[in-house]
Structure formats: structure tokens, C-alpha cells
C-alpha positions in Angstrom: -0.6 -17.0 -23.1 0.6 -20.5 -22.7 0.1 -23.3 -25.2 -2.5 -25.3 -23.1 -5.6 -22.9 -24.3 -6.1 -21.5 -20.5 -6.0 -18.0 -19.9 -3.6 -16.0 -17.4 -4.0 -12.1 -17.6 -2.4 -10.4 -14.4 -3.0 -6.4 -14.2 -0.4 -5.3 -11.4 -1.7 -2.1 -10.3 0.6 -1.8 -7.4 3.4 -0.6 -10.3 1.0 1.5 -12.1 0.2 3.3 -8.7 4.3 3.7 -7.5 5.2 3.5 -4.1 1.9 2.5 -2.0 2.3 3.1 1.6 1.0 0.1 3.8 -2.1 2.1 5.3 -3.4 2.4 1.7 -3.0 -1.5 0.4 -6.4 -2.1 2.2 -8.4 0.7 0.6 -6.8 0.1 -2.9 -7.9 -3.5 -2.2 -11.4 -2.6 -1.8 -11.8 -0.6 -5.2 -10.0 -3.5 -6.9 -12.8 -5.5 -5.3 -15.5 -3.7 -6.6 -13.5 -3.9 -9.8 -13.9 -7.9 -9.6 -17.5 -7.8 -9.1 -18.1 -5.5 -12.1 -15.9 -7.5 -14.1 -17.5 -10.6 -13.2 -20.9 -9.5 -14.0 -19.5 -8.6 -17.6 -18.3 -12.4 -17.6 -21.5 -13.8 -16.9 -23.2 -11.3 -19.3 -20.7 -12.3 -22.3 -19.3 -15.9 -21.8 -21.1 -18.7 -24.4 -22.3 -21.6 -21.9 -22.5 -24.7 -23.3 -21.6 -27.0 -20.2 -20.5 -24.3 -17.8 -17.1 -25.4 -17.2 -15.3 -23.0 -18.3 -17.6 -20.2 -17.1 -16.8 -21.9 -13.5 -13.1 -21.8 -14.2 -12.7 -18.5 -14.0 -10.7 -17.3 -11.3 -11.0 -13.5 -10.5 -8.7 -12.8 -7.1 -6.5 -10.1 -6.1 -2.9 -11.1 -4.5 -1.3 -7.7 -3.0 -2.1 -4.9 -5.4 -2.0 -7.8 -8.8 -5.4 -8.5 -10.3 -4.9 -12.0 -11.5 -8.0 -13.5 -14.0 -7.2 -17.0 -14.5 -9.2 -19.8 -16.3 -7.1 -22.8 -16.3 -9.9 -24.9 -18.7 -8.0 -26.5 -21.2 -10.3 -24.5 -24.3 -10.8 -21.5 -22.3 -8.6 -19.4 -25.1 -10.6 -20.7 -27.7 -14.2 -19.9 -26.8 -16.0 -17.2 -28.6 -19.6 -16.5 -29.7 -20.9 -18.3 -32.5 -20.6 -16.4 -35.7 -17.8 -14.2 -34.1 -14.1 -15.7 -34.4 -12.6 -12.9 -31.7 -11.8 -14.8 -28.3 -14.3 -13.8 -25.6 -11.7 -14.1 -23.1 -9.6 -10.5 -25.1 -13.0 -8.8 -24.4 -13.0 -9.5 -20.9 -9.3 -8.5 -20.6 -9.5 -5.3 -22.4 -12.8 -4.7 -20.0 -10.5 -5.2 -17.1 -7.8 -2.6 -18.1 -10.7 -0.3 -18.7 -12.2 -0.8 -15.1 -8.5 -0.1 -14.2 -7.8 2.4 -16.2 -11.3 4.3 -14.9 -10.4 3.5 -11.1 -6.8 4.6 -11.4 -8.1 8.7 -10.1 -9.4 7.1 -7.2 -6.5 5.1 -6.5 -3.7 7.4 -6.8 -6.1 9.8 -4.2 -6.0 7.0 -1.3 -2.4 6.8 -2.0 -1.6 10.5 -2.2 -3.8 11.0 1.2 -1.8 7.7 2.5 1.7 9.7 1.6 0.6 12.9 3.6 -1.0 11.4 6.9 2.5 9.2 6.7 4.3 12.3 6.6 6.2 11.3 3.6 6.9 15.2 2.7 8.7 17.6 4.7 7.2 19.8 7.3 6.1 23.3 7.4 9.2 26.0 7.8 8.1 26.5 11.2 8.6 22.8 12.5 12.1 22.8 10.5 13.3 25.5 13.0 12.6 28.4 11.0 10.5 31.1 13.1 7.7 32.9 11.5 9.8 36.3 11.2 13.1 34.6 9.6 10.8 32.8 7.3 9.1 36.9 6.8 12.3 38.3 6.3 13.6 35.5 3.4 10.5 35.7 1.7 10.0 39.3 1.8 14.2 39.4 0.4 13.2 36.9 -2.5 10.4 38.6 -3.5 12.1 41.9 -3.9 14.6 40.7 -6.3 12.0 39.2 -8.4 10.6 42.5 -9.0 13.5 43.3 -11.1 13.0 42.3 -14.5 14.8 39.7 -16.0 17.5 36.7 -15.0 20.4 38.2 -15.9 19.4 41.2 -13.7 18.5 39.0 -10.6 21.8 37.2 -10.4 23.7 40.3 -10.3 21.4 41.2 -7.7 22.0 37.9 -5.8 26.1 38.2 -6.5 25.5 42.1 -5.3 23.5 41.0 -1.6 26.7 38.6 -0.8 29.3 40.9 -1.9 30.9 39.0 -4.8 30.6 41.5 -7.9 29.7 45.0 -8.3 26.7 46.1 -10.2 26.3 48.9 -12.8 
């Protein structure tokens, strides 16, 4: 918080989501903005109004995926409700993680469903250049030596099929 008495809170959900492929931005950018609008009705609803300037400094933007809430009033850190000595403005940041922090499920969905129309894991066996009876045949090997009980059992197995050890 700087010296001045303004406020600067920045929530940088772009980090808290990971790697956010470029066709999901604009769809994570929408719920933030419906986070905004919340949040700004909670302002309104909690903010003490003497003069209204520091209700009208309030800047509530979004820059990439960073949720900046700025009020740049020179008291703005100060004002609270009278009879109460907590800052409003630690409220309205505390709301703003919350919204977040409620929105995050939705978030990480457009980005998962982003990561899987991008292709961004590997293709089925049969696009790799495995055909459907190679892929059979492996599955059907590895599930026969996991009938067997134990590890120790299934290694020698393993070692047995490619003619390394002898088994008992």
C-alpha cells in the first residue's frame, strides 16, 4: 500500500489459472467482468459518502487476466464507517478474492476446454500410428501380467517375456 492513502489491490488471475491458451483470455475476461459488476455493487452498497470523491475514484478494470481496483484519492485508505475503525477499502478487497476465489471452477473449465480443442494433449493411439489390433494385443499382454499378484512377481514376468532372467 503506498504512503499517499490511495489504494492499489491487483488480483492476477492469469497465474492462479497457469498457462491460459489465447482462445480462452476472452471468456475468462467475461466472468472477471461479471466479477466487476458484483464487486462494484458491494462498493456502492458499503462505501461512507460524504462528498462522493472517493466513491468516484474507484477504478475497477481488468488488464489481460489482472483485476486491478484502484482509488488513487489521497484518503481513500483511511475511510471507514463511523463507529467502525477497520478500513472499508480491506472489505472490498477480501470481497474481491472471494468473488475470485468462487469463480475460479469456472475459470479453470474454459481453460481446460481451451487446452483440449487446442490439442494441447496427445492424440488417440490410433492417430499415433498404432492400429486398433497392435493396440488389442499390448493391452490384452499388460493386462495379463497384472493378474499376477504382486510387483515383485510382475517384473520377473516382464524380465521372463524379453528373455533376460529365468523364472522359478
Amino acid at each position: 500500500m503506498p504512503a499517499s492513502g490511495s489504494v492499489d489491490i491487483s488480483i492476477d488471475v492469469g497465474s492462479r489459472l497457469g498457462n491460459v491458451p489465447r482462445s480462452a483470455v476472452s471468456d475468462v475476461q467475461a466472468v472477471l467482468g461479471g466479477l466487476r459488476r458484483q464487486w462494484r455493487e458491494d462498493l456502492i452498497g458499503v462505501w461512507p459518502v460524504e462528498t462522493g470523491r472517493s466513491l468516484q475514484g474507484w477504478q475497477n478494470r481488468v488488464s489481460g487476466l489482472v483485476w486491478i481496483l484502484r482509488n488513487p484519492v489521497d484518503y481513500a485508505e483511511f475511510v471507514h464507517v463511523a463507529g467502525d475503525t477497520t478500513e472499508v477499502w480491506r472489505f472490498l478487497e477480501a470481497r474481491a478474492e472471494q468473488l475470485v476465489s468462487s469463480a475460479m471452477p469456472e475459470m479453470r473449465a474454459i481453460v481446460a476446454a481451451a487446452r483440449v480443442s487446442a490439442g494441447a494433449f496427445a492424440p488417440p493411439r490410433a492417430a499415433r500410428g498404432l492400429s486398433g489390433a497392435l493396440a488389442g494385443a499390448i493391452f490384452r499382454a499388460r493386462a495379463a501380467l497384472n493378474i499376477r499378484t504382486g510387483p515383485a512377481r510382475r517384473a520377473r514376468d516382464l524380465a521372463a517375456l524379453r528373455g533376460r532372467t529365468r523364472t522359478r
